[in-house]
C-alpha positions as semicolon CSV with decimal commas, in nm:
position;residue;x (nm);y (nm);z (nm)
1;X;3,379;0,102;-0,718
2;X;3,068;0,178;-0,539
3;X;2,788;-0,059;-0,378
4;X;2,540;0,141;-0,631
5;X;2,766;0,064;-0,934
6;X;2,880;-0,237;-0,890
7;X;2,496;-0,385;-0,868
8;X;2,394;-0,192;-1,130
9;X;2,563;-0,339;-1,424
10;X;2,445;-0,668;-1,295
11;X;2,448;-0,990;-1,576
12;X;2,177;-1,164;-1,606
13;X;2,362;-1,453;-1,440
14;X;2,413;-1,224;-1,131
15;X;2,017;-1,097;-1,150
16;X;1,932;-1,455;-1,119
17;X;2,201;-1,481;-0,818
18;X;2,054;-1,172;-0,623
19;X;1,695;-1,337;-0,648
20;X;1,857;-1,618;-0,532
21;X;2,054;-1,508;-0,229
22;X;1,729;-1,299;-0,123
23;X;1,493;-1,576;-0,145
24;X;1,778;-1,814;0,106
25;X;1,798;-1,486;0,326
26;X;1,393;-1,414;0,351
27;X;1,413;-1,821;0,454
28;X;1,657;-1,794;0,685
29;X;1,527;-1,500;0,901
30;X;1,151;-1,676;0,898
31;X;1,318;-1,956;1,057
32;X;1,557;-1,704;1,317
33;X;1,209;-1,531;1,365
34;X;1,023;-1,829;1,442
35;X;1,289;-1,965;1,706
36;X;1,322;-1,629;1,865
37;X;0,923;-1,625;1,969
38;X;0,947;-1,946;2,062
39;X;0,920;-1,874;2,452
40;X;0,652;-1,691;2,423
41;X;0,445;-2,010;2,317
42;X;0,665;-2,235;2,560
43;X;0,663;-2,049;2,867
44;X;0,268;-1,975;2,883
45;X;0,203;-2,422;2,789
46;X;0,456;-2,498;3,063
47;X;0,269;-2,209;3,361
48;X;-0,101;-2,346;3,185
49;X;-0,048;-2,667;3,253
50;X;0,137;-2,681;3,577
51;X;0,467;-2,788;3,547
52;X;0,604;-2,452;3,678
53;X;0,459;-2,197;3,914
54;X;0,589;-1,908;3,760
55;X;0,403;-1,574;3,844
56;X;0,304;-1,293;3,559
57;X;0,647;-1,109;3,618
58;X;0,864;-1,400;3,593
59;X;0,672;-1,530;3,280
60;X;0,725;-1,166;3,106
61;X;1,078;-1,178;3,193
62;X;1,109;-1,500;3,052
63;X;0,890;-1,444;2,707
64;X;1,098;-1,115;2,726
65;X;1,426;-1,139;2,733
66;X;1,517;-1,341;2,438
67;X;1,334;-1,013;2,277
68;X;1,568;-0,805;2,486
69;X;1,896;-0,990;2,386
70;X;1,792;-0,994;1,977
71;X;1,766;-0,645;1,986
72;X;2,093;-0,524;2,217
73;X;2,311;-0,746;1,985
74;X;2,225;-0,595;1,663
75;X;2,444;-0,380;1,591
76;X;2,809;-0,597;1,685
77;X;2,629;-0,825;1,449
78;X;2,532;-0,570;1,189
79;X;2,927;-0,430;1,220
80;X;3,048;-0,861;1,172
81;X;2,857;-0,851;0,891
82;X;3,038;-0,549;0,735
83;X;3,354;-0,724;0,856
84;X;3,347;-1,039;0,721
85;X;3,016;-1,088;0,510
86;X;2,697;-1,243;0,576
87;X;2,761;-1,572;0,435
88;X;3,006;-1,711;0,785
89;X;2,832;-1,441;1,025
90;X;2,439;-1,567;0,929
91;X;2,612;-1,965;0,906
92;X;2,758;-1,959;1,214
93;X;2,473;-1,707;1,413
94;X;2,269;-2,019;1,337
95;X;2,489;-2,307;1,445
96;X;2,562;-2,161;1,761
97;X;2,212;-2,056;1,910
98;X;2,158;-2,355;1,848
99;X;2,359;-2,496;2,101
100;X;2,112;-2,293;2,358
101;X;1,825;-2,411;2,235
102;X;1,897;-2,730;2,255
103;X;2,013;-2,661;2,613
104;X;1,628;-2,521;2,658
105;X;1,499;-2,936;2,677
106;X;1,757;-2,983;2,991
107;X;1,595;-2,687;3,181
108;X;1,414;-2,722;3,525
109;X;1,466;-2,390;3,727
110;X;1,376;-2,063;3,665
111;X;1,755;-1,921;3,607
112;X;1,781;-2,206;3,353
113;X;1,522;-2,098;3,145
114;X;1,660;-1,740;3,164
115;X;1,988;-1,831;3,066
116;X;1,909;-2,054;2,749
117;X;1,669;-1,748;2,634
118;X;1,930;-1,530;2,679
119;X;2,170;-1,731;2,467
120;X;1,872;-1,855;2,147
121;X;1,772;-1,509;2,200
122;X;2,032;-1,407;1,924
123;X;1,805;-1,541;1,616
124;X;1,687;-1,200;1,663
125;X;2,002;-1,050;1,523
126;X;1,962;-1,235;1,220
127;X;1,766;-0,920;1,104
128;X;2,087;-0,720;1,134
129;X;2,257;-0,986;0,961
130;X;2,023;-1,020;0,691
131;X;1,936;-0,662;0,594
132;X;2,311;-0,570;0,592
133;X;2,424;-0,903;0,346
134;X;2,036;-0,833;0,118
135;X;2,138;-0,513;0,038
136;X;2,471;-0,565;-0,128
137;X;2,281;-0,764;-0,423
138;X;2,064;-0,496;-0,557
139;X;2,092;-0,200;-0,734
140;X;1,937;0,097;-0,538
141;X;1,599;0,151;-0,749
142;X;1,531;-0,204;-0,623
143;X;1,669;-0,211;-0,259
144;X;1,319;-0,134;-0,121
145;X;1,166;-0,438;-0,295
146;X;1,421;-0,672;-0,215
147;X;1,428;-0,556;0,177
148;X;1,060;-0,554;0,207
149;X;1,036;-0,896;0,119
150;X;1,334;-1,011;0,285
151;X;1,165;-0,851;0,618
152;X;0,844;-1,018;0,563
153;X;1,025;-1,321;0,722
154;X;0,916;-1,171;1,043
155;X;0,580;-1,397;0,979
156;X;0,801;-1,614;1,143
157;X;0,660;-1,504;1,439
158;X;0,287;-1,555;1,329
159;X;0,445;-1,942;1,237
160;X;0,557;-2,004;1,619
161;X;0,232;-1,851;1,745
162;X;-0,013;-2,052;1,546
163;X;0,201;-2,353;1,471
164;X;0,392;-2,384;1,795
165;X;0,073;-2,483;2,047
166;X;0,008;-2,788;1,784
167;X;0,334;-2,922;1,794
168;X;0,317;-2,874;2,173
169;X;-0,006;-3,059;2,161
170;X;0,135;-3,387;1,961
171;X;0,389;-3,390;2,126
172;X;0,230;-3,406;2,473
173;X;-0,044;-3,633;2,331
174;X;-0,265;-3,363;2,417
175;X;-0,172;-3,331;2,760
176;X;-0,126;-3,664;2,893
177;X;0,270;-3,683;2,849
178;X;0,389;-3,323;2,949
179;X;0,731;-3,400;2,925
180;X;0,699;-3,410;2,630
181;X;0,738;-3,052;2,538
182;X;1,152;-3,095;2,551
183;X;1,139;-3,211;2,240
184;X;1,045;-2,855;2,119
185;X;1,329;-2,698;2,165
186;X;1,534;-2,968;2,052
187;X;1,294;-2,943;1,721
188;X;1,405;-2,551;1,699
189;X;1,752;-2,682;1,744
190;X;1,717;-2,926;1,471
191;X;1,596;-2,671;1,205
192;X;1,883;-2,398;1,317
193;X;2,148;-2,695;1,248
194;X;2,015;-2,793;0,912
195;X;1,961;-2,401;0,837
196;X;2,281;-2,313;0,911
197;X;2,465;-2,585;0,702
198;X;2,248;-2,499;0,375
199;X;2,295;-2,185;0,394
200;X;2,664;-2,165;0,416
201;X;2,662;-2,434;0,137
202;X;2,438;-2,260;-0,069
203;X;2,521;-1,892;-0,001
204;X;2,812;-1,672;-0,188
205;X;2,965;-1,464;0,037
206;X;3,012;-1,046;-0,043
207;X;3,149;-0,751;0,152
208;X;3,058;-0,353;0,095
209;X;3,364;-0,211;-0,129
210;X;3,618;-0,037;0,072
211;X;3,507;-0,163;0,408
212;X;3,768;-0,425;0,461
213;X;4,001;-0,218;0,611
214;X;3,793;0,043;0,805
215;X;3,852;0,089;1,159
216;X;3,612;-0,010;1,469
217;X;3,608;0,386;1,468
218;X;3,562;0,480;1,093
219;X;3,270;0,132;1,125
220;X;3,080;0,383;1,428
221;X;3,105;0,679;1,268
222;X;2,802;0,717;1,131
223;X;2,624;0,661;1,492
224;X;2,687;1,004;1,529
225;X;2,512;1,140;1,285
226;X;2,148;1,259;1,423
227;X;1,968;1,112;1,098
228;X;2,031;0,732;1,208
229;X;1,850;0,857;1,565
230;X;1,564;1,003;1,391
231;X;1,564;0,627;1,189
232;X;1,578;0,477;1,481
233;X;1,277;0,646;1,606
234;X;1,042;0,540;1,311
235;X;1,157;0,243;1,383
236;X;1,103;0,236;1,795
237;X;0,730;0,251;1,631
238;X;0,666;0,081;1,358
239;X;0,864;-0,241;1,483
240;X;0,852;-0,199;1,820
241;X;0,518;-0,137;1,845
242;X;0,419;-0,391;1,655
243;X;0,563;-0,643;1,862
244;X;0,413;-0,481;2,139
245;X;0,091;-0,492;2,043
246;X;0,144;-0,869;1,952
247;X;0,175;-0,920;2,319
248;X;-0,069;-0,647;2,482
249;X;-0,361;-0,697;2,246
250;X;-0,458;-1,032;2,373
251;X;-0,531;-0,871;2,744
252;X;-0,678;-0,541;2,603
253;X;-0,963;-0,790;2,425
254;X;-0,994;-0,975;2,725
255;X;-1,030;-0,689;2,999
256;X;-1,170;-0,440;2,782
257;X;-1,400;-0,665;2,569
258;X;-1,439;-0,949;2,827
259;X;-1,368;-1,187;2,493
260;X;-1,243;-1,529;2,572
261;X;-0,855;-1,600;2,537
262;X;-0,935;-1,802;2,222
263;X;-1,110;-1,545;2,029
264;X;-0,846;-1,267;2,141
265;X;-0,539;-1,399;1,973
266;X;-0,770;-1,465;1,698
267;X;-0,883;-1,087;1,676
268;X;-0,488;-0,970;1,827
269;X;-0,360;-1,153;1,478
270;X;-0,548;-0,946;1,272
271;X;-0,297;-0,688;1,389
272;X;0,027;-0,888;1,374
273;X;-0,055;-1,105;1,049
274;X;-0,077;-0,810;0,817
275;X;0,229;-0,631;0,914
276;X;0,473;-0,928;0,822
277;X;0,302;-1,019;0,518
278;X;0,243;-0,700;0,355
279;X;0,629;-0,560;0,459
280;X;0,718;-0,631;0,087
281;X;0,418;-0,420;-0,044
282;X;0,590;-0,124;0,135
283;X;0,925;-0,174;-0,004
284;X;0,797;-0,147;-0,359
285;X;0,595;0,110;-0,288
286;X;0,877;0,273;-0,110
287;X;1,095;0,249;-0,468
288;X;0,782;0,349;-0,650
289;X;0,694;0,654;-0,472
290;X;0,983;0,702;-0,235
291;X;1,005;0,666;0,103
292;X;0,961;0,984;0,276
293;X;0,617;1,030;0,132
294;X;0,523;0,673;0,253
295;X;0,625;0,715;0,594
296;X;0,410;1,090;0,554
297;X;0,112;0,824;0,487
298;X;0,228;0,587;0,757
299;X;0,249;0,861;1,008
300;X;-0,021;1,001;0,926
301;X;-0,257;0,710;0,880
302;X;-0,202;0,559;1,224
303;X;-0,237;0,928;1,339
304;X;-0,561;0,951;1,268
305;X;-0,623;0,572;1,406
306;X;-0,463;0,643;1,725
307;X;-0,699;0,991;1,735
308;X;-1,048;0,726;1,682
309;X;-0,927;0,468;1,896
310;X;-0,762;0,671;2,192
311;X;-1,215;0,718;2,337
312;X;-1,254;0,442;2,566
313;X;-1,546;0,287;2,636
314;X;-1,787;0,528;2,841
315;X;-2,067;0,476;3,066
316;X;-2,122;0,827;3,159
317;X;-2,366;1,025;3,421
318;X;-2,230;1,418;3,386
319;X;-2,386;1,724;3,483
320;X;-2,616;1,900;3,159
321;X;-2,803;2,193;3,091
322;X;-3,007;2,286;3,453
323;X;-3,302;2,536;3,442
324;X;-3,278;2,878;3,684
325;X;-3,497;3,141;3,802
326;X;-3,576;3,400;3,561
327;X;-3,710;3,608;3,874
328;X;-3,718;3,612;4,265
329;X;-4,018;3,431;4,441
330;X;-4,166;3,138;4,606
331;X;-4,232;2,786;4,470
332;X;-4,568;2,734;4,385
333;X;-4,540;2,360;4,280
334;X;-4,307;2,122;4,173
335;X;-4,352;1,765;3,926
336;X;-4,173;1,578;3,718
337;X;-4,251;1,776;3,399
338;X;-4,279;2,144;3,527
339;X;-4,228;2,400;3,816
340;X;-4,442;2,715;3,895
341;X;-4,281;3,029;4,101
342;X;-4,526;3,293;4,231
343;X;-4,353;3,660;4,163
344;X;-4,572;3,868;4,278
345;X;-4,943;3,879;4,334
346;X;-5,062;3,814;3,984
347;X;-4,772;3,711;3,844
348;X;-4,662;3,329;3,776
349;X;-4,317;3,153;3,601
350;X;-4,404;2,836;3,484
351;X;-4,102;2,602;3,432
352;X;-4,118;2,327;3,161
353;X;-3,842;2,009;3,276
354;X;-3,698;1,777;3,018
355;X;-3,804;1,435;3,135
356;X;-3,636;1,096;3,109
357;X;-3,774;0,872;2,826
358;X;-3,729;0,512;2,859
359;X;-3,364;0,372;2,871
360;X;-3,040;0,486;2,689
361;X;-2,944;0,118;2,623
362;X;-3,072;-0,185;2,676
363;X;-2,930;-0,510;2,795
364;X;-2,949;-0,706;2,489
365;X;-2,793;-0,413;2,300
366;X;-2,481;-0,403;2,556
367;X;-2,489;-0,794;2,502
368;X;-2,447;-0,774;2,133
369;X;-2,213;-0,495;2,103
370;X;-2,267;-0,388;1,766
371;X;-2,305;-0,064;1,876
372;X;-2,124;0,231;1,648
373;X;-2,209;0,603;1,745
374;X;-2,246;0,714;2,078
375;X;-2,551;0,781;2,240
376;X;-2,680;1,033;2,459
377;X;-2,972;1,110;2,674
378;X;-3,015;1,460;2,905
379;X;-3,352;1,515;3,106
380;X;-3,377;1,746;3,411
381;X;-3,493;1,715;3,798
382;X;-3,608;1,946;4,078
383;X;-3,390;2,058;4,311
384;X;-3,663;2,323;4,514
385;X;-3,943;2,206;4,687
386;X;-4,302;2,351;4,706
387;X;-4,297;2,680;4,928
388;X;-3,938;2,731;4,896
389;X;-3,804;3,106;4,854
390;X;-3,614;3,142;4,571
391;X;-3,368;3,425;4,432
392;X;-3,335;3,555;4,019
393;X;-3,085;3,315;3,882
394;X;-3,099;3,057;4,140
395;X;-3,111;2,656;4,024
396;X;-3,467;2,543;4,041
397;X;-3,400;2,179;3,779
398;X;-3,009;2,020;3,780
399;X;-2,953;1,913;3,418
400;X;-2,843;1,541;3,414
401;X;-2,635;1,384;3,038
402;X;-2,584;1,031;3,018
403;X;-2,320;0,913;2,722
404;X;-2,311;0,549;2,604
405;X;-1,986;0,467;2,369
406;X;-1,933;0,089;2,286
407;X;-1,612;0,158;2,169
408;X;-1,744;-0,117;1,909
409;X;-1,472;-0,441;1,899
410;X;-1,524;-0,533;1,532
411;X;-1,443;-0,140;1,415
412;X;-1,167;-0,158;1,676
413;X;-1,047;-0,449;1,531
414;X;-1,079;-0,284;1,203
415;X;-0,847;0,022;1,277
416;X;-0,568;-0,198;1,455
417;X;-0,579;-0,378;1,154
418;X;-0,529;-0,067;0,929
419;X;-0,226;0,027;1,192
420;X;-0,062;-0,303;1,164
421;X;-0,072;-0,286;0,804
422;X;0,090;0,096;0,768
423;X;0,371;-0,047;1,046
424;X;0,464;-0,343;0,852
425;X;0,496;-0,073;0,557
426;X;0,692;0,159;0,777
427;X;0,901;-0,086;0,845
428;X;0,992;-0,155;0,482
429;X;1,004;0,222;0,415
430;X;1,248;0,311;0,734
431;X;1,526;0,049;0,619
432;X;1,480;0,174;0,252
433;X;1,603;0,474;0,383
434;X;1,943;0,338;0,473
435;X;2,071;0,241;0,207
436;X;2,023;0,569;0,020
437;X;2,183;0,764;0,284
438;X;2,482;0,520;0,422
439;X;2,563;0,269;0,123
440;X;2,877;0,197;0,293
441;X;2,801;0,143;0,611
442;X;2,427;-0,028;0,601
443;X;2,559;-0,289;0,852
444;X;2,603;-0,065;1,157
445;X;2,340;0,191;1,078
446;X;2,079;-0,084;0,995
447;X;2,223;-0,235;1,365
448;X;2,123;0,047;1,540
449;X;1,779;0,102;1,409
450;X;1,699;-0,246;1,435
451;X;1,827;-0,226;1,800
452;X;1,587;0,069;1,856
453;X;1,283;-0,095;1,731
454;X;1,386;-0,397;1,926
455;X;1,403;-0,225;2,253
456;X;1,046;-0,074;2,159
457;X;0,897;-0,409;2,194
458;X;1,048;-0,492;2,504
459;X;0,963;-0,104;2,629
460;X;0,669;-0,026;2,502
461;X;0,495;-0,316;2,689
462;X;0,631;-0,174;2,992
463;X;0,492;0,191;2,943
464;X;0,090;0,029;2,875
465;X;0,174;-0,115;3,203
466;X;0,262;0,170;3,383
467;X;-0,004;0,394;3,204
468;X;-0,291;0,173;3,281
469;X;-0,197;0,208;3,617
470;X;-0,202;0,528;3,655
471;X;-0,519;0,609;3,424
472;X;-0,762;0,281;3,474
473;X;-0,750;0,321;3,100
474;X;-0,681;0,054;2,857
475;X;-0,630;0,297;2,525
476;X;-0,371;0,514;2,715
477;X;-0,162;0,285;2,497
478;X;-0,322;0,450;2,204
479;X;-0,252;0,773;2,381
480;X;0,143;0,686;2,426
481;X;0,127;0,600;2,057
482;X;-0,033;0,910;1,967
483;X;0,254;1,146;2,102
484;X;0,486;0,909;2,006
485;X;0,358;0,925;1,630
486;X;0,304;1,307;1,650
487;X;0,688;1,371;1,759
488;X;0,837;1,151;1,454
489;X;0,604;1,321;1,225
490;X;0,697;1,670;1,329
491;X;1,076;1,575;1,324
492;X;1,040;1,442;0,975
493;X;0,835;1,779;0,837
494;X;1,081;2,008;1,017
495;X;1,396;1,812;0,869
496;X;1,233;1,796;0,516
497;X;1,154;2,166;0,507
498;X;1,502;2,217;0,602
499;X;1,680;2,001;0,346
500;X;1,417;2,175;0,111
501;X;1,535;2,532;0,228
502;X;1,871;2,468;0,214
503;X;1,856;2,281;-0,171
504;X;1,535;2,477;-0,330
505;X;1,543;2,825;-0,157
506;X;1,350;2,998;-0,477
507;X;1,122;2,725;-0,467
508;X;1,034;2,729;-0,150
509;X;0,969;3,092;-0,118
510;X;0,706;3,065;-0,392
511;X;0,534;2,797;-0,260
512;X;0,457;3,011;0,122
């Protein structure tokens, strides 16, 4: 019997066991969420406070690479869990990181630290884990819904980031005991340990029908299909980027915006906070109205974001519209508002110049930067002086354009809002996708996508870094984005019209 039928002649008993199961699952993953970001918070309170010297590379490595190992390991994990069930693979992912992050509260050295992340940095495959055991409890028309809310456990995150610093702070007593941040870890530790025991008390385990037997082989097969890849490429953006831009906002507010640190996680959250939260909303919508045409809005949405927020702010002195001679002859005279050439005996060109009036912006009005549209000012000055020969055509006033763009913070806080939002719905709608097309093997497949989006947070960080090198230009990460976007939605139009070809010929036809 199929996954599909076997769910959907569900008792009300087993309804009530589903709901169950997904609400223990959407708890468990906030929790592997929240210990996976924990160095993030750590790493930055031990370099703040000066109990390790650590330079920016060495802290990104570190805040890094439990990232990094979350997101290679997905797919073995994904593949356990078609092997032997979520119930012992989730139980046991817990109890053993664990073991790491306990080991985190012994650390002194730099190689330390990097070892322990490496090891807690599993949590992240709890994802894997999760969205492979969710599925097998609901019938297809509701797989969307259940795996959008089971993904909004990656608030987690938001939990470590905002909750995290307190602890840090009691724990300390506010800075005057810093050893005291060991017990952190050991706290994370704590909550794994007690995690993993309810849920393998509380859980029922379930494998995919006819999987028990399937070959490491028959389990990869799918990996070569070209439709996981293009997955995994929605995915690259709407989860990797988001947890890029969790990291790189904060420095784009500072640099660009000259905000203080405070008040540029506040404004970076705005991205992060709404893509967790509203991940369910997209996998209902994503049963409601499918999810192809959502990811056409996703796409398309942060498409047009990326194309508003890609103008950086501009400060701009350019070249404008000059004045020339309409006729040879000598310069008569020459002021701010007009020049006179002699032609000929009798005859006189007089010259009207567009003068400067007052200032393009003011202080206070850089200060306040509430600033929306650009503005612009041109005005005109001499180049000739008096008694200068001068030829038909020949420049007598260079045009000078000066451009003012804010690049206003509050409406670009507004539109990486509006992205973070359509991501944490393309998240929901990407791994909707999965189970319609590989019911059987939603463990590997959802493995590799999730190990695709997690290598676009640890990339994507990377490539702003190069960029901004090369440009001086914080929103070339806009511009990466922008391609990025552009290539997934042209994939996805060109592979729709084809299925469409290929399944509706006639109707195709009549609709070019």
């Amino acid at each position: 019997m199929s996954t599909e039928a076997m769910n959907e002649n569900l008792t009300p008993q087993e309804r009530h066991r589903a709901w169950w199961m997904l609400t223990v699952n959407t708890l468990t993953f906030t929790i592997c969420f929240a210990a996976w970001m924990m160095n993030g918070v750590l790493i930055t309170f031990l370099v703040d406070n000066g109990i390790h010297d650590w330079g920016p590379s060495e802290m990104g490595w570190l805040i890094g690479i439990p990232v990094l190992t979350g997101a290679l390991f997905r797919l073995p994990l994904g593949l356990a869990t078609d092997k032997w069930g979520g119930k012992y693979v989730y139980g046991l992912l817990l109890l053993v990181t664990a073991v790491p992050m306990f080991l985190v509260s012994y650390c002194n050295t730099y190689w330390q630290f990097f070892i322990a992340g490496l090891g807690f940095g599993f949590t992240g495959t709890g994802f894997a884990i999760g969205i492979a055991y969710t599925s097998l409890w609901f019938p297809k028309h509701q797989q969307g819904t259940a795996l959008g809310i089971f993904g909004a456990g990656n608030a987690g995150a938001a939990l470590t980031s905002l909750g995290a610093p307190w602890v840090l702070n009691w724990l300390t007593s506010g800075g005057e005991n810093l050893e005291g941040w060991r017990n952190l870890p050991r706290l994370y530790a704590a909550l794994l340990v007690v995690t993993g025991i309810i849920f393998l008390l509380v859980t029922t385990n379930r494998l995919p029908p006819g999987t028990a037997h399937k070959t490491l082989g028959e389990r990869l097969a799918p990996l070569k299909v070209l439709r996981v890849w293009r997955f995994g490429l929605y995915y690259f953006f709407v989860f990797g980027g988001f947890v890029a831009l969790a990291q790189w906002l904060v420095p784009y507010y500072v640099n660009a915006y000259a905000t203080s640190v405070a008040l540029a996680g506040a404004l970076a959250a705005c991205n992060s906070l709404p893509s967790g939260v509203i991940r369910a909303v997209g996998g209902w919508m994503s049963d409601a109205w499918g999810a192809r045409l959502v990811m056409y809005w996703v796409l398309g949405l942060s498409l047009v974001c990326c194309v508003l927020l890609i103008v950086p702010q501009m400060d701009i002195r350019s070249p404008g519209s000059g004045i020339m001679a309409r006729a040879s002859g000598r310069v008569v005279s020459v002021s701010d508002s007009e020049i006179v050439v002699e032609s000929g005996a009798e005859r006189q060109n007089t010259y009207a110049l567009k003068t400067k009036q007052g200032k393009l912006v003011t202080p206070e009005e850089r200060a306040k930067r509430l600033l929306v549209l650009p503005r612009s000012m041109a005005w005109q000055e001499p180049v000739v002086k008096e008694g200068q020969e001068v030829k038909k055509k020949e420049l007598l006033a260079r045009g000078i354009t000066e451009i003012f763009f804010q690049a206003n913070i509050w409406i670009f806080t507004a539109l990486s809002l509006i992205i973070g939002a359509v991501m944490g719905i393309g998240k929901a709608a990407v791994y909707k996708h999965i189970p319609d097309y590989f019911p059987e093997d939603i463990g590997v497949v959802g493995g590799i996508v999730g190990v695709l989006g997690g290598l676009g947070g640890f990339i994507c960080p990377v490539i702003f870094g190069y960029l901004l090198r090369a440009t001086g230009l914080w929103t070339s990460c806009w511009m990466f984005f922008l391609v990025l976007i552009a290539v997934c939605l042209v994939w996805m139009h060109w592979v729709v019209q084809k299925m469409m070809k290929s399944k509706v010929p006639e109707l195709v036809r009549q609709m070019e």
